[in-house]
C-alpha positions, -999 to 999 in steps of 0.1 A, spaced: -38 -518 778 -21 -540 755 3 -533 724 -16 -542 687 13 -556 661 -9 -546 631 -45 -540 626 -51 -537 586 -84 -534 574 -82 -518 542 -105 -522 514 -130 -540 535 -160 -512 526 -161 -502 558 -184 -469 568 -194 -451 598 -171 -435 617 -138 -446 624 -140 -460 666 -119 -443 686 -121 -475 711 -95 -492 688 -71 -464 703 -83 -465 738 -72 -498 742 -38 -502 728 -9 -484 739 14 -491 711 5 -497 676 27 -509 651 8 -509 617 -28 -491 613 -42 -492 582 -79 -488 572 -70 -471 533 -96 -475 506 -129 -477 527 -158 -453 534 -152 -444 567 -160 -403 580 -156 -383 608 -129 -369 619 -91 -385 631 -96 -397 667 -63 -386 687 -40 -410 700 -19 -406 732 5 -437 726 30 -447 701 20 -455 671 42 -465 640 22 -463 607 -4 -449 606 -29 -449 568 -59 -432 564 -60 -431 527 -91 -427 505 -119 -428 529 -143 -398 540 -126 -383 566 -133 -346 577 -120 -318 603 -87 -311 612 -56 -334 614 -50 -330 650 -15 -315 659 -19 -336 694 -13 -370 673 23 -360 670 29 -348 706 47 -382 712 52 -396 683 89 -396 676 85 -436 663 58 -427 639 76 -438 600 42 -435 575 12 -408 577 -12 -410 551 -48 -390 550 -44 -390 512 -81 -387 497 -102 -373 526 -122 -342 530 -100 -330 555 -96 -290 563 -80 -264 582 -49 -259 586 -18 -283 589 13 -265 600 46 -284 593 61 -275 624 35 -307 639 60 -329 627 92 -313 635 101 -337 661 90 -371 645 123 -381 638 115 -418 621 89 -395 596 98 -413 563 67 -415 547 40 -383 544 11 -378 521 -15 -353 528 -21 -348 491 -58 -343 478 -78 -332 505 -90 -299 484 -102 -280 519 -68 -285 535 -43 -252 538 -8 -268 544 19 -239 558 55 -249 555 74 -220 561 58 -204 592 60 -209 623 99 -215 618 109 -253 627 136 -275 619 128 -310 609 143 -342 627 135 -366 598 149 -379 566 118 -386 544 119 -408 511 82 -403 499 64 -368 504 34 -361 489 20 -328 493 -4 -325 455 -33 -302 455 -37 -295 497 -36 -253 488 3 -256 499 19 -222 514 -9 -202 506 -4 -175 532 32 -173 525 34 -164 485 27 -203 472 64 -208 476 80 -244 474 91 -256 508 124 -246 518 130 -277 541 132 -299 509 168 -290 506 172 -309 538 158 -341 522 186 -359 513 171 -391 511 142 -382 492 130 -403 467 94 -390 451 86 -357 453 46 -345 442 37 -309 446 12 -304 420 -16 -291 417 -7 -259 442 -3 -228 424 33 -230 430 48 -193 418 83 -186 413 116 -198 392 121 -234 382 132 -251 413 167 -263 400 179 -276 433 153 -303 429 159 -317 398 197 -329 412 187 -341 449 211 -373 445 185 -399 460 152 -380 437 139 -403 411 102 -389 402 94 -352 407 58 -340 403 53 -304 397 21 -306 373 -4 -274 373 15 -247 391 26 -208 380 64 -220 378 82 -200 353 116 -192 339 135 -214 321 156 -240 319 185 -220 308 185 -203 339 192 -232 359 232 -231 370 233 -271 361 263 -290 374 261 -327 373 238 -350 357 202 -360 375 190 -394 390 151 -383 382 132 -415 363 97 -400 361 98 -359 354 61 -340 352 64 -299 349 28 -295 324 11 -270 326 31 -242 340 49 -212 322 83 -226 312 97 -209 285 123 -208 265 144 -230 246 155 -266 262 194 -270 265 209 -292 239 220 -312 264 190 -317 281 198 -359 271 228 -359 291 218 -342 322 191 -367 325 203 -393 310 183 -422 333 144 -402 323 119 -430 312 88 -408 318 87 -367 309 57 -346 305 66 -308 295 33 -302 274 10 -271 280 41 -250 291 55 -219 262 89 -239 255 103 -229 224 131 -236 198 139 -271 189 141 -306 203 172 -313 213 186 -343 195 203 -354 226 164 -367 239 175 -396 220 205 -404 243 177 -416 270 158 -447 274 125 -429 271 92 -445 273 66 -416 278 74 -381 261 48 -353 260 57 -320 250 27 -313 229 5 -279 237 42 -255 233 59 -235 204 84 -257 195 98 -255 161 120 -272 135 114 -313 126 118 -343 148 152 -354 157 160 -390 138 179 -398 173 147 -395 192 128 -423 172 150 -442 159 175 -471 172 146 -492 181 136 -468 208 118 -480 234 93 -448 233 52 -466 240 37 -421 238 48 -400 222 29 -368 223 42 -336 202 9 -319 194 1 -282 193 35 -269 188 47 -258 154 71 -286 139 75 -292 103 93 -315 79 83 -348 76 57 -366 98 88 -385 109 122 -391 101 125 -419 73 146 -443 94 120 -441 129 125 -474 139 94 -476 174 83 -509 177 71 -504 209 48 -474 202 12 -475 213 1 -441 208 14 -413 184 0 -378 186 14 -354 161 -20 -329 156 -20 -295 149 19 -287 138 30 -283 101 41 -319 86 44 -320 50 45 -353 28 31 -383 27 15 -403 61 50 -420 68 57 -455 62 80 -455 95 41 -460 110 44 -498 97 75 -503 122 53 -494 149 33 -529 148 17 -520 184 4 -486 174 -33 -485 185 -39 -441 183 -21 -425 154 -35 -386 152 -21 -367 129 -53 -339 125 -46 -304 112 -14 -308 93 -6 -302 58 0 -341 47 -13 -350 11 -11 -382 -9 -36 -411 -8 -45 -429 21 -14 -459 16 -31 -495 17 -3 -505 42 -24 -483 67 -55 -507 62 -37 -539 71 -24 -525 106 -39 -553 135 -38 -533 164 -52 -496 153 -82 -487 172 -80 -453 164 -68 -432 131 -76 -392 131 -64 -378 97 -89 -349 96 -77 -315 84 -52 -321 58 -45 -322 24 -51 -365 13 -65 -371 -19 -80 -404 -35 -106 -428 -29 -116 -448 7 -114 -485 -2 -128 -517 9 -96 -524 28 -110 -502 55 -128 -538 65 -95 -555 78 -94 -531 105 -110 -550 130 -99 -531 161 -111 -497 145 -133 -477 167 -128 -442 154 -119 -434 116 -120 -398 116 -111 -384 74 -128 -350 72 -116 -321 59 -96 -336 32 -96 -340 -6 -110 -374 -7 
C-alpha cells in the first residue's frame, strides 16, 4: 500500500458507484475529491488516514459510516453536501477529529443529524460548518447546537432550513471570528430587544427570513453591525420603524419586505451614494413618499417597494439609479402621470406600477425602452 497526495476528480460526470478499490490501496490520502458528479451508492469505509475528504453533489445514499472517523484525528474537510444520504449522524462521530475544520452535511433531506445526545466534547476548532436542511436535533426539541459556543474560530455558520425552535440565538451573532450566519426557514422567535447586546458584531452576510421575529429593531441596530453588506429579515412579524442608523453600514443587499414595519424610509438609508444593488421593503406598511427626495443609489439594480402605502408622485430619485433594471412599486397609493424621464431609463427590464392611483395617457416613448420585458400598468386611472 502506498500513500495518494491528491486524487481530484470532480466534475468529470462520473456515475456508477463510487470504487471502494481506490481505498484499498492507499494507506494515506491527502486530498479526495470527486464533488459535482453522478456517482451513487453508499460511502465505502476507510481504515487509513485520510485528510480531505469531498463528496459533494453526487447521488450518494445510506448512512455516513461512524467507522470513517475511528482513526481519523488528521481529517481537516468532510463534505457529503447534496446526496441522498439517511439515517442518523450523531456528532459525537467526530468528537475526536481534532484537525475537523471544515464540515458540511447540509442538504441531504433523509439525514437526522443529533447534536446534543450522546454527550461528547469536541477536539476541533472549525471555521466552516454547514448543517442547512439535514432535520437537525430532531429528537431533542430542534434546538441549536450547544457546542457552537465552543467555536471560536468559526467563520460561516448555515443552519437553515431545520425547524430550529426557540429564542434568537444572541450568542451567535457576536462569535468574534463569525462573518455570515444563516438561519433562514426556522421557528426562531422573540426579538431582538431581548438580546443582552454588548459589543458590536463582525457578521458581513446576516439571513434570519422566514422565522417569527417580532418586534421592533433597536435604533442602533447600524452600529452593532456596523461591517453587514448582506441582510435578509423579510417574512418575519418585525414591527415599528427602520432604524435610521441602517444607513451607518455599507449595505449592498437589504430585504425586509413581507413584515409590519411602519413609518417612511430613512433619507440615511438611501442616500450618500449608498452602495445598496436590492433593496427589498415590500409587504410591510410604510408610507410617505416612495423615497426620500435626496436618495442618491447609483448602484441599485432592483427596487421592490409593493404593497405598503406610498403617497405622491413615482419619485424622480429613480433617475439616480441609472442601473435600475426591476422597479415594482404595485399596490400603493401613487398618482400623477407616468413622468417621460421613466421612458428614457436604458437598463429597465422590468416596471410593475399596477394597483395605484396614475392618471394620463401611455405615450410613444414607451418605444425607447429597449430592455423592457414586462410593463405591467393595470389597475390605474390611465
Amino acid at each position: 500500500m502506498e500513500n495518494l497526495e491528491k486524487l481530484d476528480l470532480s466534475r468529470n460526470r462520473l456515475h456508477g458507484n463510487l470504487p471502494s478499490s481506490i481505498f484499498s490501496n492507499h494507506s494515506t490520502i491527502v486530498v479526495f475529491n470527486v464533488s459535482d458528479n453522478q456517482l451513487d451508492g453508499n460511502i465505502p469505509s476507510y481504515p487509513g488516514i485520510i485528510q480531505q475528504f469531498n463528496l459533494s453533489n453526487n447521488r450518494l445514499q445510506g448512512n455516513v459510516p461512524s467507522s470513517i472517523f475511528s482513526n481519523q484525528s488528521q481529517i481537516s474537510l468532510f463534505d457529503v453536501s447534496g446526496n441522498q444520504l439517511e439515517g442518523l449522524v450523531s456528532f459525537s462521530m467526530f468528537a475526536n477529529s481534532s484537525s475537523l475544520d471544515y464540515l458540511d452535511l447540509s442538504s441531504n433531506h433523509e439525514l437526522e443529524v443529533e447534536t446534543e445526545s450522546p454527550s461528547w466534547i469536541p477536539t476541533f476548532q472549525l471555521t466552516t460548518l454547514n448543517l442547512a436542511n439535514c432535520n437537525l436535533n430532531k429528537k431533542n426539541g430542534h434546538v441549536v447546537p450547544s457546542f457552537i459556543s465552543t467555536q471560536i474560530n468559526l467563520q460561516y455558520l448555515d443552519l437553515s432550513y431545520n425547524s430550529l425552535e426557540g429564542g434568537i440565538p444572541c450568542q451567535l451573532f457576536f462569535n468574534t471570528n463569525t462573518t455570515e450566519l444563516y438561519l433562514r426557514s426556522n421557528k426562531i422567535e422573540g426579538s431582538f430587544l431581548d438580546c443582552f447586546i454588548n459589543g458590536t458584531s463582525s457578521l458581513r452576510s446576516f439571513d434570519i427570513s422566514d422565522n417569527h421575529v417580532k418586534g421592533p429593531l433597536p435604533e442602533n441596530f447600524g452600529s452593532l453591525f456596523s461591517s453587514l453588506y448582506h441582510v435578509d429579515m423579510s417574512s418575519n412579524e418585525l414591527e415599528g420603524k427602520i432604524p435610521s442608523s441602517f444607513g451607518s453600514m455599507s449595505l449592498e443587499i437589504l430585504d425586509l419586505s413581507n413584515n409590519m414595519l411602519s413609518g417612511t424610509i430613512p433619507p440615511s438609508l438611501t442616500g450618500n451614494d449608498t452602495p445598496l444593488v436590492y433593496l427589498n421593503l415590500s409587504n410591510n406598511t410604510l408610507q410617505g413618499e416612495m423615497l426620500p427626495r435626496d436618495s442618491n443609489m447609483t448602484k441599485l439594480e432592483c427596487l421592490y417597494l409593493s404593497g405598503n402605502h406610498f403617497e405622491g408622485i413615482i419619485s424622480p430619485a429613480i433617475s439616480n439609479s441609472p442601473s435600475l433594471v426591476i422597479l415594482d412599486v404595485r399596490d400603493n397609493y401613487l398618482s400623477g402621470k407616468i413622468p417621460k424621464w421613466l421612458y428614457d431609463h436604458r437598463h429597465l427590464v422590468a416596471v410593475l406600477l399596477s394597483g395605484n392611483h396614475l392618471e394620463g395617457h401611455l405615450t410613444q416613448r414607451l418605444y425607447r425602452m429597449q430592455r423592457l420585458q414586462v410593463f405591467d400598468v393595470s389597475r390605474n386611472r390611465l
